[in-house]
N, C-alpha and C positions, 0 to 999 in steps of 0.2 A: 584645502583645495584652492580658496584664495590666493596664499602664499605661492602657489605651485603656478597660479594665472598670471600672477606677477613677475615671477621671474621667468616664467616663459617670453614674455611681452617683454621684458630688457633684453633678454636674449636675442630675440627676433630684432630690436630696436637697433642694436649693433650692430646685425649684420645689414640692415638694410641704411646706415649711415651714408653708404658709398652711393645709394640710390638716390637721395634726398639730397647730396651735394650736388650731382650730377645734374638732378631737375636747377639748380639754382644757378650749376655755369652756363646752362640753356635759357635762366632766364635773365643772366645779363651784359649788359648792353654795353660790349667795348666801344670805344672814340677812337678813330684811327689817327685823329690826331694830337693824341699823346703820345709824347715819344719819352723814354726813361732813360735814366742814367745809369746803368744796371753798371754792379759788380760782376760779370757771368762766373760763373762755378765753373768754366772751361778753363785749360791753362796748364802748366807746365806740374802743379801741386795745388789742385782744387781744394782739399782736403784744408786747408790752410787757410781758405775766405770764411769758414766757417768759427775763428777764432772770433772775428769782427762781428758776429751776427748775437748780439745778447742785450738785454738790459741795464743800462747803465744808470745806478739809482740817484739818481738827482736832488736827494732830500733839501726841500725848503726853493725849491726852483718853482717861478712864475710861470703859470701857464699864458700864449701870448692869448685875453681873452678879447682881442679885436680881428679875429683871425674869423673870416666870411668861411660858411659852408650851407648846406641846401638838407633840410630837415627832411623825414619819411613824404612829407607833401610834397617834396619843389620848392617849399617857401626859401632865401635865403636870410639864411641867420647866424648870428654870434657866438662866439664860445660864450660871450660874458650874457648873454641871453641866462644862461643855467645856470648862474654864479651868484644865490642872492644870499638866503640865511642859512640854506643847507650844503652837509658834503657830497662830493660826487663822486662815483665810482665812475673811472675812464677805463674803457676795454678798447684797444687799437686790435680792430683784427680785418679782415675783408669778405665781404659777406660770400664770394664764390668759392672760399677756401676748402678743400678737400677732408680736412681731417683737424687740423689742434683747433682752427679758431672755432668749430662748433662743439667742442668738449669746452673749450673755455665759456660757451656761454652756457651751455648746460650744467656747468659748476654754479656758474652764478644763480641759475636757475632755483636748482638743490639747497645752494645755502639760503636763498632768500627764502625758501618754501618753507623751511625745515622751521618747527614749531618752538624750539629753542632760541629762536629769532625774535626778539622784541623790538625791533627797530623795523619801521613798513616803509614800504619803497612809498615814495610820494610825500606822506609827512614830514618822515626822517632823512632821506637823502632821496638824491636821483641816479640814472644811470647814463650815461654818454657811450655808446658803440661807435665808433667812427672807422669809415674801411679807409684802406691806405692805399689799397687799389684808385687810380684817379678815372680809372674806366668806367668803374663802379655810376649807377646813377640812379636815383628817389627811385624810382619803381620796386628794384631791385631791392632796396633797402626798407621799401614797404613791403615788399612779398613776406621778409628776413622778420620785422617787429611781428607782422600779422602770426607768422607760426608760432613766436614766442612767448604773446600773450595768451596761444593756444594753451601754451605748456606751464603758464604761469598759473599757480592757486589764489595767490594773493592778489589783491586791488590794488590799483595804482601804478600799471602797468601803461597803460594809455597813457596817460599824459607825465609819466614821470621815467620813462625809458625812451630813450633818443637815438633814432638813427640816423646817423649822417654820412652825407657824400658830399666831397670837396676836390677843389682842383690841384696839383702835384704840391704847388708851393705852399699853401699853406698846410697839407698834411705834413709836407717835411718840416715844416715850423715847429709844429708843434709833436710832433716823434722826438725831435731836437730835444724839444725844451724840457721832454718829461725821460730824454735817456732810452727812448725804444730804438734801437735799429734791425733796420730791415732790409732786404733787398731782391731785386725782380732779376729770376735766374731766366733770361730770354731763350735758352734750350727749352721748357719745361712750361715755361708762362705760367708761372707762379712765382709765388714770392714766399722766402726762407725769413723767420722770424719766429722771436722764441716764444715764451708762451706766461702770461700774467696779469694782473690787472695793477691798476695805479689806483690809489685813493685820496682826492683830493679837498683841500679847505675849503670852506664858504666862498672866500678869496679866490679860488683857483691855484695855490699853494701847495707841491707835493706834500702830501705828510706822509705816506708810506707807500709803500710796496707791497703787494701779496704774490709768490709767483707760481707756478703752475696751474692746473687745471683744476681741483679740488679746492673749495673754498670753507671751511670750517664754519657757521654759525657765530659759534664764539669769537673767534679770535676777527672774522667779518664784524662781527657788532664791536670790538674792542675797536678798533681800527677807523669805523667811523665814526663814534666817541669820541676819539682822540683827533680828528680830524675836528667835528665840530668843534672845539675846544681853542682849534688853532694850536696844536700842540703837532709836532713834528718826530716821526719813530729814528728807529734806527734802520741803519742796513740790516741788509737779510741775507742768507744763504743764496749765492747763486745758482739757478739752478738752469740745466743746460736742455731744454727741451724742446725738439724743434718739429717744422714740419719735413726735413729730409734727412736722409740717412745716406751718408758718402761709403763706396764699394771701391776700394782701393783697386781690386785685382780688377774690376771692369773701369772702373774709372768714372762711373756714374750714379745718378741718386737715385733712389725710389720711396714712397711714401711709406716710411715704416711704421710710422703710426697708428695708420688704415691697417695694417697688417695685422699690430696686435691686438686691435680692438675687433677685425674680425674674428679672430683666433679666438679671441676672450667670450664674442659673442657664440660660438660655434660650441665650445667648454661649456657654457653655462645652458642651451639648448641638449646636447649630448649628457649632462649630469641628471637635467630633466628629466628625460629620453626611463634612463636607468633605473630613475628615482621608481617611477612609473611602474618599468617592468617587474623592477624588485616585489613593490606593492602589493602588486597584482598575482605574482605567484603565489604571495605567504597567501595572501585571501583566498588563492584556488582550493577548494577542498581538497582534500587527499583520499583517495579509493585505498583501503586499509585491505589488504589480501592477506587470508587466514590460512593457514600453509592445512591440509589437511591432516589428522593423525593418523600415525602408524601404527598400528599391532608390532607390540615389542614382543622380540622373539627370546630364546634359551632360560 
């Protein structure tokens, strides 16, 4: 029954993903006076800006760590603030994001939890979330840690996970230097950007790449390892996962993403559902009916 409360509670958790972003683009705070440089996705073959929209792995590239940004309090602070004896895991995503950048921090979530993890957040490394959103601002980015550390088992969450909001130019700085790009589709007001984490030296030094949303324990603990080490990987499989889906015959995008994880969540509620009924009839007694005898005749 445990098992069957659990994945009910994922189930349910999927679908209500679209609820929980929704509460977060209510609670934040655009600046009318940023103005962006947007690529728009409008144009004669939209389909085709989305070649430009991927990770470009930078191995052994300097993060710039004199780059000012403003911490979950307000305070402003340093990249190289984070940058002493331990590695860092960098997550570029934007805290009002609809759909991948909150599977990406739920990966990370997973894999720090996960008990096969002997590396702790805080002793062993830290984590840097920085939104790229420039609208973004501390509040919004404290509402974002506070849920996180809801969701976190382990210690070392509070002072060793970092939200930060910054102004246009130094997030593009530093997207630059680590190979993210991204871009603000002003139909949509959102922003197209693919989906990974960066994992960086004591120095500030890329040493790897991890990309998707699924973070493994293992190969997570290899990674920062080899990061502490000051030891530099290799390139990785590209991998192409975004937050929009281009519709050639309408000519525009929709969140497909949201799609399949409501789907997935709707799947795993209805398997439930079934599991359930199945159950419950085999346990139903069966009323056993005794056909009466005949007097046989000739």
């Amino acid at each position: 029954m445990k098992h069957m409360n659990f994945l009910f509670s994922v189930g349910l958790a999927l679908l209500l993903i679209p609820v929980s972003t929704l509460q977060a683009q209510q609670q934040s705070e655009t600046n009318p006076e940023v103005s962006f440089d947007p690529i728009s996705f409008r144009g004669p073959d939209p389909k085709e800006r989305f070649t430009e929209i991927y990770i470009e792995q930078k191995l052994g590239a300097q993060v710039p760590l004199d780059l000012e940004f403003k911490n979950e309090s307000g305070e402003v602070v340093r990249l190289g603030d984070y940058f002493n004896d331990k590695p860092v895991i960098l997550a570029l995503v934007y805290f009002s994001c609809p759909s991948i950048c909150n599977l990406i921090l739920n990966g990370m979530v997973a894999g720090i939890d996960n008990k096969s993890m002997s590396l702790n957040l805080g002793s062993d490394f830290e984590i840097l979330t920085v939104s790229i959103d420039p609208r973004e601002q501390p509040e919004l980015a404290s509402a974002k840690k506070t849920n996180y550390l809801k969701q976190l088992r382990r210690e070392g969450g509070e002072t060793a996970w970092h939200f930060l909001t910054g102004e246009d130019d130094a997030i593009e700085d530093l997207a630059q230097a680590v190979g993210y790009r991204y871009y603000y589709d002003e139909l949509t007001n959102q922003f197209a950007h693919a989906s990974g984490i960066i994992i960086l030296t004591p120095e500030g030094v890329v040493s790897s790449y991890y990309l998707g949303m699924e973070y493994m324990p293992q190969n997570l603990e290899l990674a920062l390892m080899d990061a502490s080490d000051n030891r530099i990987g290799s390139l990785v499989r590209q991998l192409v996962l975004l937050c929009y889906a281009y519709d050639p015959a309408k000519g525009t995008y929709s969140f497909y993403i949201m799609r399949v994880v409501q789907l997935s969540g709707m799947g795993v509620v209805l398997a439930i559902g079934l599991f359930w009924l199945i159950t419950y009839l085999r346990k139903k007694p069966s009323i056993a009916t005794v056909a009466p005898s005949l007097p046989h005749t000739g």
